[in-house]
N, C-alpha and C positions, 0 to 999 in steps of 0.2 A: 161483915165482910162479904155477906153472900148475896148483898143486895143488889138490883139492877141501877146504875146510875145514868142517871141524864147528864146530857154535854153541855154545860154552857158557855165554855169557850176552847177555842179550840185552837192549836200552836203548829202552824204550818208551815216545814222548812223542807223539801228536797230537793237532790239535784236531777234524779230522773222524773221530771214532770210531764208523766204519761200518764192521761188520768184526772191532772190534778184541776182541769178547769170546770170539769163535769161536778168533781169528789165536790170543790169547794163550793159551787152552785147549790147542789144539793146539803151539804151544810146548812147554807147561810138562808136556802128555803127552809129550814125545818128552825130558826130564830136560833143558830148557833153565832157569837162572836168569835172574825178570823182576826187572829195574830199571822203575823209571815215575816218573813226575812229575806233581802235582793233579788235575785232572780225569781222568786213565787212570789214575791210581793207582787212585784210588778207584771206576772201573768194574773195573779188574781183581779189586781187592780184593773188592766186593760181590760179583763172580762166583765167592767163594770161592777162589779160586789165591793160591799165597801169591808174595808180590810185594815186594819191599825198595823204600823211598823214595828217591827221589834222596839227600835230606839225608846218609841213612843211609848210602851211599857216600861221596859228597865228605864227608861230619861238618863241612857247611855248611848254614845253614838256609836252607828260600828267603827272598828279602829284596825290599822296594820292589815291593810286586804280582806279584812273581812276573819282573818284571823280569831279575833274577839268580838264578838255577838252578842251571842247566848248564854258565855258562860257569866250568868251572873245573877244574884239572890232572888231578884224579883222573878227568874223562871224559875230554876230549882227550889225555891219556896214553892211559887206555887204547884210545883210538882210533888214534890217529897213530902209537904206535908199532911199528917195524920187529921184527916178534917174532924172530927168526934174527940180530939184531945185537945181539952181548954188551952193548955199549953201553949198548942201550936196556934191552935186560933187568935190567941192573942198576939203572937209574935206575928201571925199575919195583919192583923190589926192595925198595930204599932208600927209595921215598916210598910205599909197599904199594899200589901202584895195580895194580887189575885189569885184565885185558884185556877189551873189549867188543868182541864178536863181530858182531853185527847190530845196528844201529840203525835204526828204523825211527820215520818223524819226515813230519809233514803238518803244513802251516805254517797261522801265525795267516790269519785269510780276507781280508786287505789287498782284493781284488782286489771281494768281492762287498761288503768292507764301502763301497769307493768308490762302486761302481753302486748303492748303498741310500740316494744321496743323503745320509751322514751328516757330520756338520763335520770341522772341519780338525782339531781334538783328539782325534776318535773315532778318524779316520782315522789319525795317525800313532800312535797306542797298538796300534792294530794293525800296525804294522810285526814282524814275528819280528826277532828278533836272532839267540838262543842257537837255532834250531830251522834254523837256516841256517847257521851257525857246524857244528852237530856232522854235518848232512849232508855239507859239503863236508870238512871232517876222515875223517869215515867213505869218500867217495868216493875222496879221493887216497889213502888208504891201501886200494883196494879187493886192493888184493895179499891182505891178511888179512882184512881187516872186509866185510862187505856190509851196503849200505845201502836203503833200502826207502822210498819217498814216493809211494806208489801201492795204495792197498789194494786195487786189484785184483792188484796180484802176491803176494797173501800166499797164496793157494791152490801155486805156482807155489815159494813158497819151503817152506811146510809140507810137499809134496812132496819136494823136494833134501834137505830134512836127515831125511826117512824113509829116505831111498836111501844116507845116509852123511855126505851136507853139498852145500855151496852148489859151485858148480864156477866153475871161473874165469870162465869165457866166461860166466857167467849175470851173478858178479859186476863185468864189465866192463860188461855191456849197462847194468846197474844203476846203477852208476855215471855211464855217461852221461845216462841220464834224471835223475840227480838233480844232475848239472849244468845241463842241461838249465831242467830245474824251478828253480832258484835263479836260473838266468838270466834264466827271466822274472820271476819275482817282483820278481828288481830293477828288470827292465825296466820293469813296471807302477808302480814303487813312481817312479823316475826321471822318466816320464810325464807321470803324477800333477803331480808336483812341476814341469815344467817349466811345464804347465799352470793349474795354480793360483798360480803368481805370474809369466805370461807371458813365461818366458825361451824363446820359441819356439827361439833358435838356439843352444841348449846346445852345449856342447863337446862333450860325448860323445850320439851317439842308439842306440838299442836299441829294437828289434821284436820282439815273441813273442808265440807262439797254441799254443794245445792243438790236437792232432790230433784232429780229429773222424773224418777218415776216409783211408784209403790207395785212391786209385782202379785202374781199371783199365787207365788212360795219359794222360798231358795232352791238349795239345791234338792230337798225333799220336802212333802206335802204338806210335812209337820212343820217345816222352818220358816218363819217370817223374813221379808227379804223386800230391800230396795235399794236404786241405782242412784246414785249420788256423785255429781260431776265435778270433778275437781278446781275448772278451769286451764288446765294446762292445755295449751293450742300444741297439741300434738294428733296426727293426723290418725283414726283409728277408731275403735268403736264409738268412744263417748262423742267425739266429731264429726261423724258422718252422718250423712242423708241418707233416709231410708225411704228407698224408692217406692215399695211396696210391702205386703205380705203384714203376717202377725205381729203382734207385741213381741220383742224378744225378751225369751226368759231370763232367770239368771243364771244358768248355765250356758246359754246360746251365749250370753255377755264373755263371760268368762272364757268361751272357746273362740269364741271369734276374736276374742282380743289375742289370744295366745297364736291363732292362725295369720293373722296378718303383721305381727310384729316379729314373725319368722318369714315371710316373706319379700318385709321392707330390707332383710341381710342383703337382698339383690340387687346393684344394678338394674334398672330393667333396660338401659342404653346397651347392657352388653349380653344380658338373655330374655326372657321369660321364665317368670317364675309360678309354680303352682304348689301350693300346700292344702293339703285333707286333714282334716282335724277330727279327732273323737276325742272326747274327756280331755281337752287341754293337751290330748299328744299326737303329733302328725302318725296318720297313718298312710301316708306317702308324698314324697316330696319331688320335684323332677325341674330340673331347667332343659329349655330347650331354645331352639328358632322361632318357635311360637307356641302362645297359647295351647291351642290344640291337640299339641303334639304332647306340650310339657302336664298337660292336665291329664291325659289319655296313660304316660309313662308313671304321673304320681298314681293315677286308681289302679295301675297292675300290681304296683306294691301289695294292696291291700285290699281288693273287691271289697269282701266280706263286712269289713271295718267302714268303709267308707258310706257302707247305707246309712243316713241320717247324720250323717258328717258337716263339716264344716270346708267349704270352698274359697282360700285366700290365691288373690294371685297380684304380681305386680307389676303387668300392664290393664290398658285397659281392655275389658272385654267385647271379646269382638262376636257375630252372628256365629261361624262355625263353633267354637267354644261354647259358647249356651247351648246351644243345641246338643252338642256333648254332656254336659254337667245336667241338664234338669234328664235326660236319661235314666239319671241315679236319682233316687230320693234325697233331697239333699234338704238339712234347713236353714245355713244360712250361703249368700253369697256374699263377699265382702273384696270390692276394690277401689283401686283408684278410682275408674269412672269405665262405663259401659256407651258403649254407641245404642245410638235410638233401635235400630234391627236386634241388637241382644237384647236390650230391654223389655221389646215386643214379646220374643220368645219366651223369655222370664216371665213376662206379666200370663202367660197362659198356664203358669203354677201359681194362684191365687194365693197361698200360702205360702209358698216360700218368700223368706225376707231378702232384698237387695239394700246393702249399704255401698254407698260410696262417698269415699274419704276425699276423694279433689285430691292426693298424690300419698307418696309413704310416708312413716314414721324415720325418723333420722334413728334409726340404728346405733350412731356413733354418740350420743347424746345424751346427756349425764342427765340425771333426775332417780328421785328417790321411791323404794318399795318398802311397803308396809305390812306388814303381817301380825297379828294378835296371837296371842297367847294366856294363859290364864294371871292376868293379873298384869300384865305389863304388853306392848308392844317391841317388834324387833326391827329395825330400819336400815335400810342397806343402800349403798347407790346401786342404779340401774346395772344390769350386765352390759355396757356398752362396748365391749372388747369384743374381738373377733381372731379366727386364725391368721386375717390378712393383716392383724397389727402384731404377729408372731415371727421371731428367728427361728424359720426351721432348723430342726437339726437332723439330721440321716444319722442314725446310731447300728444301724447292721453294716452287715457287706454287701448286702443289694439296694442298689438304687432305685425310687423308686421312678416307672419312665413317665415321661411327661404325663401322657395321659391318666395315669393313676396317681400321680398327681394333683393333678385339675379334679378327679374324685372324689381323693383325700380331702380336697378343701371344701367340697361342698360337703361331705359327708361331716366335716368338723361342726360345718355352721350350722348345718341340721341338730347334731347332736346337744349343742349352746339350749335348744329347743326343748328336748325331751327328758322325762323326768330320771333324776335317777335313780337306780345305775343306767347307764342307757349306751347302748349299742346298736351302733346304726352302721347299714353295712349298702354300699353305693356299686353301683353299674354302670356306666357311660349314660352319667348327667342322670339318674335316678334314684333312688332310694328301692333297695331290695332285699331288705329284711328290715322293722325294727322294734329293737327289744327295751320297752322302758320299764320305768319303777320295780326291777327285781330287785331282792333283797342281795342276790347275788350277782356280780357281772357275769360268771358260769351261765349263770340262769336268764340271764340277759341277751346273750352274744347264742343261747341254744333255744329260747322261745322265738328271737328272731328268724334263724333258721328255720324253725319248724313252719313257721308263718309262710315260710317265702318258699316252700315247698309244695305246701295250701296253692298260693297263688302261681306258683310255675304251672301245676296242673290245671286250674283254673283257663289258663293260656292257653291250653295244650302244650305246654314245653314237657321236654323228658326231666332236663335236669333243676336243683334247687338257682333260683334267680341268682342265688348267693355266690351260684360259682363263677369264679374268676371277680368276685368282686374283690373293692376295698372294703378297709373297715375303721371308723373313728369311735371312741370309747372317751367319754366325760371324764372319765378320770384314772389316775394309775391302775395298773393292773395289779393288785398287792402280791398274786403268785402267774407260777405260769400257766398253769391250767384254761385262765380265761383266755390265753392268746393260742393254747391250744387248741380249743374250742370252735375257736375264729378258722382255724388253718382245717380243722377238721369240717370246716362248713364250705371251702373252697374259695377262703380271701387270701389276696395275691400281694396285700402292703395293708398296712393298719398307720394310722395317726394318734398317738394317745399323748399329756400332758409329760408322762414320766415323772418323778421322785418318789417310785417307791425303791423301799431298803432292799428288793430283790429286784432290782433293773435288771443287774447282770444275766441273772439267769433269766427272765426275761427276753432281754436281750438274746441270749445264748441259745432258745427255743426259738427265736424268730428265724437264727440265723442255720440252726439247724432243719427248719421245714424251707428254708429257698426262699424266704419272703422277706419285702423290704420295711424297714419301721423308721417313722419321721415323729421326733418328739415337739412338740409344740413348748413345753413349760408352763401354759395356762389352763388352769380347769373350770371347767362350768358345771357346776353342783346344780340343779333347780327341784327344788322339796314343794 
């Protein structure tokens, strides 16, 4: 099994033929016989190489579109079987089936023809069959056959069989990848399907992404770590053009994705938006008239936090704004798109990374999160909800006034962000305190405080940023204490979901410190 095997014929079907005039040249120089099938037939053929038909092997025609092909004994014999078992040799004997050495097979495009938006007939015509059928036949028997669904490994094999043939260890690797590969195919194809006639809780689930990149450790030195792309056409890290700067890590992956998927909550026809990101939690958020302004209002939140932060915003970047933002050490930038004058300014931080995604992520847009755990995964749809798809309700006796209001709402959408318990606490279009992943909301709604106390002084202000703010909170308050907290920190209305068993009192402390409270009903947990 561990022997190197020479090619003598070789079984060439795909549909991405990038590659394939060169691959099959070089083949058919080194005295390899092509097999092919329709469209490679006939690019091998045109390139002059003489080349046999499928048909002409099986002495089967293709039939129903092309449908039926391959699937049929004289391949899969000569794939599958065991060359050194009399057995099989004989049976190849008897029914004159050849043996295929290499197959090399890139599947119908399922995957790109779903993201083209085409119907439900176009889509399932591209399912492959026979081109997944004769990969996994060629892979289980990789003892003998090697298989190939990767045209960039054909440099890789034209090489092994100059030197003599394919070597086990290469034909194992190969073989995994093209399990690999059918594995997602299915996956996609599953998907798909669960999707389009809403059987969210399918029996069986399956995940797959193509490796984009192998990094240079996860989130610590000790962990092995790479980026692996889904295919979802969603506008955001795994999408964007990186203009410049370093490899991004996998923590830069991970924050950048968390920074600009809080930024896409915004309109940008009706503000600017700016989010700072550390460890996957804004450390200051701000809308404004522009750029400039709204990037300048989110780093007062947080000076401190924002060295070596994460920069999302949802317009495009203009000259002033860059010139603000590379000020601070920053590592990543991430937007829509940048004018050539910010770009220039950028480009004089050689390291710093510039992505741009070509416009936002749809916020409102159902799709699924995955999260592992020991022995099983957990699967959730997206958080696609917002407070603007919420019936406010005013539960105290103070109203709260417009502008605390328009606050409250942003202060809500920020909070959808930040891990919890999470308490975030807003100033005319700013974020001015905030407090995540406590174990306590107390401890939440008073580490933010403290922060924003840091950062008043930083300013030179006298007083905490927090005074006269609002304040939104992820999830019920279980007593009163944390909207205590709040009022002792000098917020002037809070937004929280409500249903805990002590509303009332609650309730009853908001209305006893003068402040107004607007219950949303919807909570955003994020662990």
């Amino acid at each position: 099994m561990s022997k190197t095997v020479k090619v003598g014929r070789a079984l060439l079907s795909v549909f991405d033929k990038a590659g394939m005039a060169e691959f099959a040249k070089g083949l058919s120089e080194a005295g390899v016989e092509l097999v092919s099938t329709g469209g490679t037939h006939k690019l091998i053929k045109d390139s002059g190489l003489p080349v046999r038909e499928i048909a002409d092997l099986t002495g089967f025609p293709e039939m129903m579109d092309g449908r039926v092909k391959t699937l049929h004994p004289k391949v899969h014999g000569g794939l599958l079987a065991v060359r050194d078992k009399p057995e099989h040799a004989a049976s190849m004997d008897e029914h004159e089936i050849g043996a295929i050495d290499l197959v090399v097979v890139n599947l119908y495009p399922f995957e790109k023809t779903v993201a083209s938006g085409a119907g439900y007939d176009d889509i399932i015509e591209n399912i492959d069959i026979g081109g997944p059928a004769m990969v996994r036949s060629a892979a289980k028997n990789h003892a003998y056959v090697t298989v190939v669904v990767d045209p960039a490994d054909y440099p890789a094999i034209l090489e092994a069989i100059k030197a003599g043939g394919i070597p086990f260890e290469l034909r194992q690797k190969l073989a995994a990848k093209a399990y690999a590969r059918t594995a997602a195919y299915d996956s996609a194809i599953s998907s798909w399907f669960a999707r389009e006639i809403d059987f969210a809780d399918v029996t069986y689930r399956s995940f797959a992404g193509t490796l984009s990149e192998v990094m240079r450790y996860g989130e610590n030195p000790h962990q092995w770590a790479a980026f692996y792309k889904t295919g979802e056409n969603r506008p955001g890290v795994a999408t964007a053009r990186q203009v410049q700067g370093k490899t991004l890590s996998y923590n830069n992956i991970n924050d950048t994705d968390a920074a600009f998927e809080l930024v896409s909550e915004f309109d940008p026809a009706e503000s600017a938006a700016v989010a700072i990101i550390k460890h996957a939690n804004p450390c200051g958020v701000a809308v404004a008239g522009d750029l400039k302004t709204a990037y300048l209002r989110a780093l007062r939140t947080d000076p401190v936090s924002a060295f070596g932060g994460i920069v999302a915003t949802n317009r495009e970047i203009d000259a002033d704004t860059a010139t603000e933002i590379v000020k601070v050490f920053t590592e990543v930038i991430v937007a829509p798109s940048a004018t050539p004058e910010a770009q220039d300014i950028i480009a004089a931080k050689k390291n710093l990374r510039l992505l741009l995604t070509g416009g936002l992520a749809d916020a409102k847009a159902e799709g699924l999160q995955v999260k592992s755990v020991a022995g099983g995964l957990l699967v959730q749809g997206r958080d696609n909800r917002n407070v603007d798809d919420c019936e406010l309700k005013v539960v105290t006796k103070r109203q709260p006034t417009e502008h605390e209001l328009t606050d409250l709402k942003l202060a809500a959408k920020v909070a959808k962000h930040v891990k919890s318990n999470a308490i975030i606490y807003v100033k005319d279009g700013a974020t001015a305190g905030i407090g995540a992943g406590q174990m306590s909301r107390v401890d939440s709604a008073r580490v933010a405080h403290r922060k924003s106390i840091d950062a008043a002084g930083a300013a030179g202000l006298t007083d905490a940023l927090t005074q006269g703010s609002v304040v939104a909170s992820d999830a019920f308050f279980p007593f009163a204490d944390g909207l205590e907290a709040l009022v002792a920190a000098g917020a002037t209305a809070v937004i929280q979901p409500g249903g805990s068993m002590r509303d009332d009192e609650v309730i009853a402390a908001a209305d006893a410190a003068g402040i107004a409270m607007v219950m949303t009903g919807m909570r955003h947990f994020r662990h």
